[in-house]
LUMFIDO-902553 format. One record per residue (C-alpha): residue number from 1; x, y, z; residue in one letter. Coordinates in steps of 0.2 Angstrom, whole numbers, plus 5000, padded with zeros to 4 digits. Each point is the difference from the previous one (the first is absolute). Layout:
<atoms>
(NUM (X Y Z) "A")
...
</atoms>
This chain:
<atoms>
(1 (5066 5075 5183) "X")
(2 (4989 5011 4989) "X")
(3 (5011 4999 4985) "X")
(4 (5002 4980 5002) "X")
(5 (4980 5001 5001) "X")
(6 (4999 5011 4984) "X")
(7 (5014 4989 4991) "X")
(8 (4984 4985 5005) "X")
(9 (4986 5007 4995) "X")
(10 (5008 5006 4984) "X")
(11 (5007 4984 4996) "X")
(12 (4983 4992 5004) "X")
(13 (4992 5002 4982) "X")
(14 (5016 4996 4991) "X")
(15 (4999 4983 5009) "X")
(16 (4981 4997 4995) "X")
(17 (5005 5003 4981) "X")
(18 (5019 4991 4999) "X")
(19 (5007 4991 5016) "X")
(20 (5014 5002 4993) "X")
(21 (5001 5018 4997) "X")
(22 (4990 5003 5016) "X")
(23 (5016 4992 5010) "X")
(24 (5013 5009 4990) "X")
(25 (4991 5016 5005) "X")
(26 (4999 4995 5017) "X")
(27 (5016 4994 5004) "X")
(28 (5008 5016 4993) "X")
(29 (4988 5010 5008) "X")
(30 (5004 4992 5018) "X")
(31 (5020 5003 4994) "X")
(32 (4998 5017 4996) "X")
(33 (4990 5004 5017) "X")
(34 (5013 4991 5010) "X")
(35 (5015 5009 4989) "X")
(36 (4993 5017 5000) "X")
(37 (4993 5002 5019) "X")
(38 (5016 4998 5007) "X")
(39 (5005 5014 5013) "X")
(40 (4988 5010 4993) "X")
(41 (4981 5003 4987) "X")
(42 (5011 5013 4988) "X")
(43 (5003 4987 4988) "X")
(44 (4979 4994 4997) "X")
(45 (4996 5020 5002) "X")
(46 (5011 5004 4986) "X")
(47 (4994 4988 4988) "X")
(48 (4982 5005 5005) "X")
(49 (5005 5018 4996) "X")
(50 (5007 4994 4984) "X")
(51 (4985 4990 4995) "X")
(52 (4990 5016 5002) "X")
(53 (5010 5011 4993) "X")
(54 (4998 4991 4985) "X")
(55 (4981 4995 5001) "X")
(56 (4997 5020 5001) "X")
(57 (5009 5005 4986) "X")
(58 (5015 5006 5009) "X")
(59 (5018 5005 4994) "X")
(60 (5006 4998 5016) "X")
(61 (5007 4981 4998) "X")
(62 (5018 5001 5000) "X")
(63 (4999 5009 5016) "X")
(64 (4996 4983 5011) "X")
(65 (5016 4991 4991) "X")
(66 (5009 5013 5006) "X")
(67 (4993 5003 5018) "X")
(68 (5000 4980 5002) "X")
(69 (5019 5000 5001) "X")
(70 (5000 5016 5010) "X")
(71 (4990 4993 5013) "X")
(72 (5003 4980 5000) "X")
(73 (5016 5000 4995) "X")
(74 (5010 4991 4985) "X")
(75 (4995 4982 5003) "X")
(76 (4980 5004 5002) "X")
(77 (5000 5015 4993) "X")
(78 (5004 4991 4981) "X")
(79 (4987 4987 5003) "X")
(80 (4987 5011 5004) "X")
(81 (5002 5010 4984) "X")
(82 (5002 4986 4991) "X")
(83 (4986 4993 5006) "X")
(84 (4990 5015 4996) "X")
(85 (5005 5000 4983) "X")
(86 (4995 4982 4997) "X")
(87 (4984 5003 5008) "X")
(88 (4997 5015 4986) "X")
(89 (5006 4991 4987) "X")
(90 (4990 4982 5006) "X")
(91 (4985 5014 5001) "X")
(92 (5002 5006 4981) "X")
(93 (5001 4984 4993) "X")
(94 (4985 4992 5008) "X")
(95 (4988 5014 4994) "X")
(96 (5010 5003 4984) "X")
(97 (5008 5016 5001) "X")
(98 (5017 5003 4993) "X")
(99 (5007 5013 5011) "X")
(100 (4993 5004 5018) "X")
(101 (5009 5018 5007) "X")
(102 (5015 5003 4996) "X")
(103 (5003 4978 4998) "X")
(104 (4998 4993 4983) "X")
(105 (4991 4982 5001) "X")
(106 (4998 4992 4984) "X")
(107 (4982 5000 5000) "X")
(108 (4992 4996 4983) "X")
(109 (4982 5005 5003) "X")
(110 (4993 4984 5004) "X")
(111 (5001 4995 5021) "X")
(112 (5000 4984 5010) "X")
(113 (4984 5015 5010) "X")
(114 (4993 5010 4986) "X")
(115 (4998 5016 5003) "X")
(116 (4981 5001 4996) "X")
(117 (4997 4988 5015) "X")
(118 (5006 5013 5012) "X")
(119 (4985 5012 5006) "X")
(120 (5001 5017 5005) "X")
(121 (5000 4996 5018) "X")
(122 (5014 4991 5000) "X")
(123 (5004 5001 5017) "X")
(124 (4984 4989 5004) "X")
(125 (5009 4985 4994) "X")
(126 (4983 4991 4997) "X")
(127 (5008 4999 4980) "X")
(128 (5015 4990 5005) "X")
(129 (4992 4983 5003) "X")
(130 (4990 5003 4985) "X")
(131 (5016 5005 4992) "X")
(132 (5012 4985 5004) "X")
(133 (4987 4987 4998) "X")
(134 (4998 5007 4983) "X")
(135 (5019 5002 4996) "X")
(136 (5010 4985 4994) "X")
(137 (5016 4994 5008) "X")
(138 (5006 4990 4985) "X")
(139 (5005 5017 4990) "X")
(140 (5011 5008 5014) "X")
(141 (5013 4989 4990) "X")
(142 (4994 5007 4987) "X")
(143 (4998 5018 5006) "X")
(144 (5019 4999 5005) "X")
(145 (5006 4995 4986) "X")
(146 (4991 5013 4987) "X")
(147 (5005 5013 5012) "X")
(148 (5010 5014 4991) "X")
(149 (5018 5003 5003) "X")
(150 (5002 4986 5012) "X")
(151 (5018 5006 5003) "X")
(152 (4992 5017 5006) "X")
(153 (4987 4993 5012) "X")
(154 (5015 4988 5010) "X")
(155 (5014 5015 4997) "X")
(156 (4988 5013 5010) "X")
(157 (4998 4992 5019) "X")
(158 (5020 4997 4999) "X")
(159 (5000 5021 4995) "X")
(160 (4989 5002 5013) "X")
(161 (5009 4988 5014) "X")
(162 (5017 5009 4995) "X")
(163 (4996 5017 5004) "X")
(164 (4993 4994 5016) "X")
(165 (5019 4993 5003) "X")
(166 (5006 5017 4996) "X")
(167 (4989 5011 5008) "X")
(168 (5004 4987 5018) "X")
(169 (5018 5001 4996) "X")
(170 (4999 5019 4998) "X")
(171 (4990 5003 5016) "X")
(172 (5015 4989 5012) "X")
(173 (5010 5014 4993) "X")
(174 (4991 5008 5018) "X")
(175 (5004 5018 4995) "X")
(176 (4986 5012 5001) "X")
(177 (4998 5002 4985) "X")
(178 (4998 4982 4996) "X")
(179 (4984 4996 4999) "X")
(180 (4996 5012 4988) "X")
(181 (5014 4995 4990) "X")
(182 (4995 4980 4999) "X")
(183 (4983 5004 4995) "X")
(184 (5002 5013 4988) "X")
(185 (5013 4986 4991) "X")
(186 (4989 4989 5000) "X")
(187 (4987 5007 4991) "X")
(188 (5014 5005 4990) "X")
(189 (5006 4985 4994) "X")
(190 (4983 4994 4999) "X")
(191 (4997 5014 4987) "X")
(192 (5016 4997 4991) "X")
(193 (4997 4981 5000) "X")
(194 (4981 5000 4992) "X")
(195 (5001 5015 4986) "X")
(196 (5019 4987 4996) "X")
(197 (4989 4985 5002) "X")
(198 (4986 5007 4990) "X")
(199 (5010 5007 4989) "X")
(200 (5009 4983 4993) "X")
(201 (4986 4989 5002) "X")
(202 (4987 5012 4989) "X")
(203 (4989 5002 5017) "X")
(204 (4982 5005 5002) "X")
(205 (5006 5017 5011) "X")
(206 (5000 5016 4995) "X")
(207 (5017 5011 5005) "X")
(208 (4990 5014 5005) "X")
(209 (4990 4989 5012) "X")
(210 (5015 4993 5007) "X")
(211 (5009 5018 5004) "X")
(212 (4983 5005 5008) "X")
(213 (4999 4983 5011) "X")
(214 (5018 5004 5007) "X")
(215 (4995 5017 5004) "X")
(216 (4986 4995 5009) "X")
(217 (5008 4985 5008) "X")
(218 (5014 5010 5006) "X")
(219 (4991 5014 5007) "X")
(220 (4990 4986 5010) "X")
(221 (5015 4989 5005) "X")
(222 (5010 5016 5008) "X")
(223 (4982 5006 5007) "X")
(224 (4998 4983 5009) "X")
(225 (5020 5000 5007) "X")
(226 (4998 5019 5006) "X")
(227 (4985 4995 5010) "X")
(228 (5008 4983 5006) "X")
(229 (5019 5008 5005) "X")
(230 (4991 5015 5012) "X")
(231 (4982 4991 5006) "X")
(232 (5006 4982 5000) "X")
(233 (5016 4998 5001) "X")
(234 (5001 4983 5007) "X")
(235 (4992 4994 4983) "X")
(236 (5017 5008 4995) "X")
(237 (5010 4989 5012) "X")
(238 (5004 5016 5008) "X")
(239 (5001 4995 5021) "X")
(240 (4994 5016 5009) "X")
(241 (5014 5008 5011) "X")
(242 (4988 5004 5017) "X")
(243 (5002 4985 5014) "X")
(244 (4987 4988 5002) "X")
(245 (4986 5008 5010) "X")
(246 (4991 4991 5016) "X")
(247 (4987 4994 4990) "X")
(248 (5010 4991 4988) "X")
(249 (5012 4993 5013) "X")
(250 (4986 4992 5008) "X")
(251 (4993 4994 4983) "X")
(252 (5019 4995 4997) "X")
(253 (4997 4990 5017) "X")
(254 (4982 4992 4997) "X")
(255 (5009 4993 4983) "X")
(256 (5014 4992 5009) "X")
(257 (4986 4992 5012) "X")
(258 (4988 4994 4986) "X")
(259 (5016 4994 4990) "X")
(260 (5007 4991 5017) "X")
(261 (4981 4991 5001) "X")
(262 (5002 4994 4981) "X")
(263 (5018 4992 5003) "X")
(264 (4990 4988 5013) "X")
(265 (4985 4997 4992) "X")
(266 (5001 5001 4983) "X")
(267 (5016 4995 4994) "X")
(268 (4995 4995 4982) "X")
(269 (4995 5018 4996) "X")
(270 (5015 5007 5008) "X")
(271 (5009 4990 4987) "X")
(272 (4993 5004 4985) "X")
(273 (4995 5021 5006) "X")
(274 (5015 5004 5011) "X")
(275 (5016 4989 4998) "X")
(276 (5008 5008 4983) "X")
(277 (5018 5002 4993) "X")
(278 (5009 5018 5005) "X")
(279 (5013 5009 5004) "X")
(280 (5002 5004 5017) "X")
(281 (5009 5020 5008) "X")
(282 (5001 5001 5017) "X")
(283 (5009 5017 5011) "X")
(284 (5005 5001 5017) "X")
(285 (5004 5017 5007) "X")
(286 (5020 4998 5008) "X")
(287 (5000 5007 5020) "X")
(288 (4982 5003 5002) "X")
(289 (4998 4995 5018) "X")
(290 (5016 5011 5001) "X")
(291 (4994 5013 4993) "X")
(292 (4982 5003 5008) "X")
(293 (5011 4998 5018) "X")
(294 (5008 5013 4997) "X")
(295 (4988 5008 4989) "X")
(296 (4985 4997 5009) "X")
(297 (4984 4994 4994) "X")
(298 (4993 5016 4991) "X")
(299 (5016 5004 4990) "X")
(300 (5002 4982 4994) "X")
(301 (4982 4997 4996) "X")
(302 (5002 5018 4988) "X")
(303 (5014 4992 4994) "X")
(304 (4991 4985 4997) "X")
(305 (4986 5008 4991) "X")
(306 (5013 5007 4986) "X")
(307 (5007 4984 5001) "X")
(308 (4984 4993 4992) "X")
(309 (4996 5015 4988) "X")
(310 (5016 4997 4993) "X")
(311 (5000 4980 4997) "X")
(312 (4982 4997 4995) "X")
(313 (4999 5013 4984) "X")
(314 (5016 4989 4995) "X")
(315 (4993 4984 5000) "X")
(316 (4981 5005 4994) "X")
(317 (5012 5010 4984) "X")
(318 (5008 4982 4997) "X")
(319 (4984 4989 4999) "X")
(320 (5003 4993 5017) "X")
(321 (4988 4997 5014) "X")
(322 (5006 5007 5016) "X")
(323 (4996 5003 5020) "X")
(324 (5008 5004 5015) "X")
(325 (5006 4984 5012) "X")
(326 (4998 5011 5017) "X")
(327 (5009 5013 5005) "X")
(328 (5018 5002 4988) "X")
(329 (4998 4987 4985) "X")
(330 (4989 4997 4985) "X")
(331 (4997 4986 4991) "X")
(332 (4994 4998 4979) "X")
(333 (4996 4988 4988) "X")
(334 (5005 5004 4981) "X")
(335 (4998 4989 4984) "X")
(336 (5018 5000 4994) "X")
(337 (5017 5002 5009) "X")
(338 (5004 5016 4988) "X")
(339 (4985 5010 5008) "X")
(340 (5007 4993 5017) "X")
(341 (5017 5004 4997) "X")
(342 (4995 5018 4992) "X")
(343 (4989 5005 5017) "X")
(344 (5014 4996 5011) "X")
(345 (5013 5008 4988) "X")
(346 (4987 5017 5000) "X")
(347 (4996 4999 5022) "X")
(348 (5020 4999 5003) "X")
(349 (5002 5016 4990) "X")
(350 (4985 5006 5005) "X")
(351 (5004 5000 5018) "X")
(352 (5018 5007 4995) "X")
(353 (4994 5014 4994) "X")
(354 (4988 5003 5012) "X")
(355 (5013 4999 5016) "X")
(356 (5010 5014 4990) "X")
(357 (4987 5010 5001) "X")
(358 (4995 5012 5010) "X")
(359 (4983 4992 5003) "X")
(360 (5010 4987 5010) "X")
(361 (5005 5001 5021) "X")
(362 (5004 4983 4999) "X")
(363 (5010 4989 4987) "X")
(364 (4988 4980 4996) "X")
(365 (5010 4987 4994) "X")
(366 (4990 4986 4994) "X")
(367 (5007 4983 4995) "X")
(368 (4989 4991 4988) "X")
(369 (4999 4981 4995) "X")
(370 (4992 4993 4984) "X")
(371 (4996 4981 4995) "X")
(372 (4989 4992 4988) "X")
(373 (4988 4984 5004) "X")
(374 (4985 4994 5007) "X")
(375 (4988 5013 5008) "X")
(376 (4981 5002 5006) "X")
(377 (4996 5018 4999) "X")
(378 (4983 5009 5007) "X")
(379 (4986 5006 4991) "X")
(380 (5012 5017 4995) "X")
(381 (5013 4990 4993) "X")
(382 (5012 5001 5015) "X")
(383 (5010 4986 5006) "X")
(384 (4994 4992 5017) "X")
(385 (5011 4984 5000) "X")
(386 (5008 4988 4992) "X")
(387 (5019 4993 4995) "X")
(388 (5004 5016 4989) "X")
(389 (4996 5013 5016) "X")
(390 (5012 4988 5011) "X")
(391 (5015 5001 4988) "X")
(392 (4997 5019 4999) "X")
(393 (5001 5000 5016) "X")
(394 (5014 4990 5003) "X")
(395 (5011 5010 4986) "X")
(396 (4995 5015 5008) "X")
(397 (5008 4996 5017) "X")
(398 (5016 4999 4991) "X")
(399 (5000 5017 4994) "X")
(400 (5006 5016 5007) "X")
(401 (4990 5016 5000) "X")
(402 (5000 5009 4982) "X")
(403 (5003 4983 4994) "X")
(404 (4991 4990 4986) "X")
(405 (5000 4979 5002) "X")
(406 (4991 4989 4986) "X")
(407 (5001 4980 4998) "X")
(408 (5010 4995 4985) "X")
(409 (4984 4992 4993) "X")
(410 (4989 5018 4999) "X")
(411 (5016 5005 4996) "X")
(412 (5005 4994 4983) "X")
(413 (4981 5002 4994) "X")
(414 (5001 5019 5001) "X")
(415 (5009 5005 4987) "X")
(416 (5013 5009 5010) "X")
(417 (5018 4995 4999) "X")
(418 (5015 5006 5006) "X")
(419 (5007 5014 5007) "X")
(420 (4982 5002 5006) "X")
(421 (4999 4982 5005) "X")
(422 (5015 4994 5012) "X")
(423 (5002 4981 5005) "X")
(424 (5002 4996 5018) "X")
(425 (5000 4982 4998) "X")
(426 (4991 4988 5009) "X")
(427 (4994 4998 5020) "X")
(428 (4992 4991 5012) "X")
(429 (4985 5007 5006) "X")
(430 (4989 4998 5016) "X")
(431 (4987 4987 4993) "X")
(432 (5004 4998 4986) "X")
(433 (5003 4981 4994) "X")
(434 (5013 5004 4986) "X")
(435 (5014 5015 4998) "X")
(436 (4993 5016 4990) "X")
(437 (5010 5011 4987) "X")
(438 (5000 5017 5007) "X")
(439 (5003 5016 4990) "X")
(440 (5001 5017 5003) "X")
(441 (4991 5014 4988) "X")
(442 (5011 5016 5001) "X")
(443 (4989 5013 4999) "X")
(444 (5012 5018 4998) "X")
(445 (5018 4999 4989) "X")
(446 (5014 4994 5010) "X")
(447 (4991 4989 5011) "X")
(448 (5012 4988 5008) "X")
(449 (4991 4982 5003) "X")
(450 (4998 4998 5022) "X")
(451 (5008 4988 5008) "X")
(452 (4987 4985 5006) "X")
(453 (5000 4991 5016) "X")
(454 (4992 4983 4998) "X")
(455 (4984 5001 5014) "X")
</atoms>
């Protein structure tokens, strides 16, 4: 709400002078506020730290490119940084520099807001109503198309938008090393990319000042990932491996409640905050009531405990959102059927290796089922109800313990084929109006499918 309420008031002047203009600004503002704020504020607080970055004289620029795609992925990650680089470039051309940091912007000397009209107290803003009602809209046009090197100014947000897509793609590599690695390319590239694109288009920059930015901007970018993979490593999409503690079961608890109050009263926002798209894992422990009778309840709530240690990690590690569902199941929500199929590939082997070891007094075999569909998640992204969590379900119940079941549909968007993938064929499943393809994943070499009893 307070960036919707900045994107306003700065839209508010632009309106007075060029209605126009003033709804342009507006409506992309809104867009962007709605685009960026999704899941979580990285996105505005990296351009902000861009902005100033480059308002102080800072050689630090490329280093928000960079951290954008670490931290907001491939898709979010590239429109942040090319937003920011519009924005600098938009910034040089309206006061009529031609290069701002380490971005040229084809500023001829002459701005849309002079340079002369900006005070030394800049931060006051009493200049810039001054300023706008002074400037005049009708040689933007003009400003644009006397712009230096117009090729370089558009070519620059796409560089910048690129190396976010690789610094994101890098950092799903999910090795440790990682996210040092998709940083430190991406200011790499972005280096490479500028002294090439400054080079053939006869730029502004100076080489000397481009080496020293991506010095600078490296040393920042892998400063802000050591600090984010060891203090805040659910920035880092990291889940923690300790159980959920009392407190957070009940807070768990008072958002089902609040959640359960909004389905009955509140429909409409339910729709548009809570129903989405996604990708539904769902685990059953096999013989649990079995085993805490012969166990008892000590031995199996230890067993339990490692249970969760061991499944959570998993899912966090492949972008899901994940809980327990009582005492011997969890239940997550992902983005894609490859990060769904991925988690449940790594917790089979995970509990494999664990049973070998000598760690483990008592073998867990888990069956897991996995369907795409509709889905209202709670305010931590985790799936509460809906028609994907009920064919998870009901897949599940036809699997065997150590067993993997997805629907056909999830299935063939994962990118997975065979041998991994093995056709079952289709069944008829309690509650569900029309037959489902099942397939099985096969999660170690050798794996033979399981033979399916219809339920």
């Amino acid at each position: 709400m307070a960036s919707l309420a900045a994107v306003i008031v700065l839209a508010l002047p632009v309106l007075a002078l060029d209605l126009i203009a003033g709804l342009v600004v507006l409506i992309a503002g809104i867009a962007a506020t709605q685009y960026l704020a999704t899941g979580t504020a990285a996105g505005f607080l990296l351009v902000m730290l861009a902005g100033l970055s480059f308002s102080l004289g800072l050689s630090a620029g490329w280093a928000f490119a960079a951290l954008a795609g670490y931290l907001l992925g491939r898709g979010r990650g590239a429109a942040s940084a090319g937003s920011m680089a519009v924005l600098v470039i938009g910034a040089g051309l309206l006061v009529g520099a031609d290069a701002v940091g380490s971005l040229a912007t084809g500023g001829s000397g002459s701005g849309l807001i002079g340079a002369a009209t900006v005070p030394k107290d800049a931060l006051a803003f009493g200049w810039l109503p001054e300023a706008i009602r002074a400037a005049d809209p009708g040689r933007l046009v003009d400003l644009l198309v006397a712009a230096d090197n117009p090729v370089l100014l558009a070519l620059q947000p796409v560089l910048w938008a690129v190396a976010a897509v690789a610094a994101g793609i890098v950092r799903d590599l999910k090795t440790r090393l990682s996210p040092y690695l998709a940083v430190l390319g991406a200011v790499g590239l972005l280096a490479a990319g500028s002294i090439g694109l400054d080079a053939i288009f006869a730029g502004p920059l100076e080489l000397a000042d481009l080496l020293i930015t991506g010095t600078i901007s490296a040393l920042v970018a892998l400063a802000v990932v050591a600090v984010t993979e060891t203090a805040f490593p659910a920035l880092a999409r990291v889940a923690a491996p300790a159980a959920p503690a009392a407190s957070a079961a009940s807070a768990e608890d008072a958002d089902v409640d609040e959640l359960l109050r909004m389905i009955a009263n509140a429909e409409d926002e339910l729709t548009t905050r809570h129903r989405t798209q996604a990708v539904v894992l769902i685990t059953d422990m096999k013989s649990f009531s079995a085993m805490t009778e012969q166990l008892g309840s000590v031995e199996s709530a230890k067993i339990v405990q490692r249970h969760r240690d061991l499944l959570l990690p998993i899912i966090g590690r492949n972008h899901g959102k994940g809980k327990p569902t009582g005492g011997d199941g969890h239940v997550a929500a992902f983005d894609s059927s490859r990060d769904a199929l991925s988690a449940a590939i790594e917790i089979q082997r995970a509990l494999d290796d664990f049973g070998k070891s000598e760690r483990s007094s008592q073998e867990i075999l888990v069956r897991i089922g996995i369907a795409a569909g509709e889905v209202v998640l709670d305010k931590g992204g985790r799936p509460f109800l809906g028609s994907a969590l009920n064919l998870a379900a009901r897949v599940m119940d036809l699997a065997d313990g150590g067993r993997i079941l997805v629907t056909g549909g999830a299935a063939a968007t994962s990118g997975f084929a065979e041998p991994v993938l093995m056709p079952h064929g289709k069944f008829k499943l309690k509650n569900i109006a029309e037959p489902v393809p099942v397939v099985e994943v096969a999660w170690r070499d050798g794996q033979t499918p399981q033979e399916i009893r219809a339920s």
